[in-house]
C-alpha positions, 0 to 999 in steps of 0.5 A, spaced: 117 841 267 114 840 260 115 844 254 110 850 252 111 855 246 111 863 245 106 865 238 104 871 234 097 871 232 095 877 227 089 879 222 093 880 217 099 881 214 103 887 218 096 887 222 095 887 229 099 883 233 099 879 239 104 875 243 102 869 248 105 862 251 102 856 252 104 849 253 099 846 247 100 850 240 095 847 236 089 847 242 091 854 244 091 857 236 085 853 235 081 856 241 083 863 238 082 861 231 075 859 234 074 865 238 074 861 244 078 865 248 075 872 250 079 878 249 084 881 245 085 876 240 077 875 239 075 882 239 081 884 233 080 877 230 086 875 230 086 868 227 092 868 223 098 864 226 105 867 223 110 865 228 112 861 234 118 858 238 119 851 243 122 851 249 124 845 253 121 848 259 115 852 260 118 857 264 123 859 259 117 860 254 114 864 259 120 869 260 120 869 253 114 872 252 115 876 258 121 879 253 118 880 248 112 883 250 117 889 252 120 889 245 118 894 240 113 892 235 118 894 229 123 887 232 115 882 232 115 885 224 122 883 223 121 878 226 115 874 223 119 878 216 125 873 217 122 866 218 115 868 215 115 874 209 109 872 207 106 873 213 102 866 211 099 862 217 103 856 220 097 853 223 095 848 217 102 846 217 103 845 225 096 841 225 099 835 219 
C-alpha cells in the first residue's frame, strides 16, 4: 500500500477547519487552493494549509482522519498551535 497524508485546511488563523486524507498532498491542497474540489473547503474558502501527517500506508492515514474528525475542535487548535502557532501556510514550504 503506498503512503497518504491526514491535512488541516483553514481560512484564517483559528478560522474553520477542515480534516481530510489523501495519498497526494501537493495535488489535493492544490485542488483546494484552486477551488477544484466542490464542497466544504470551496464554499468557506479553505486555502491555508496549517498541518498534516505522513503515513507509511494509506489506510493508517485513514484511520487517522477517522479519529481525528471525532475529536474536539479545541485538540485541532492545540494541535495546529503546537507545530504551527502562527497558523501560516505550509503549502509554499511542501511544494519546494
Amino acid at each position: 500500500m503506498a503512503g497518504g497524508y491526514v491535512y488541516f485546511m483553514t481560512n484564517r488563523p483559528n478560522g474553520i477547519l477542515y480534516v481530510g486524507v489523501t495519498n497526494d498532498l501537493i495535488r489535493r491542497v492544490y485542488e483546494h487552493r484552486c477551488g477544484f474540489v466542490e464542497g466544504f473547503t470551496k464554499r468557506y474558502g479553505l486555502k491555508r494549509l496549517v498541518y498534516f501527517e505522513r503515513y507509511e500506508d494509506i489506510r493508517d492515514a485513514i484511520q487517522r482522519e477517522h479519529n481525528i474528525k471525532h475529536w474536539p475542535r479545541a485538540w485541532k487548535v492545540r494541535r495546529v498551535m503546537i507545530d504551527n502557532s502562527n497558523w501560516d501556510d505550509l503549502y509554499p514550504m511542501i511544494t519546494q
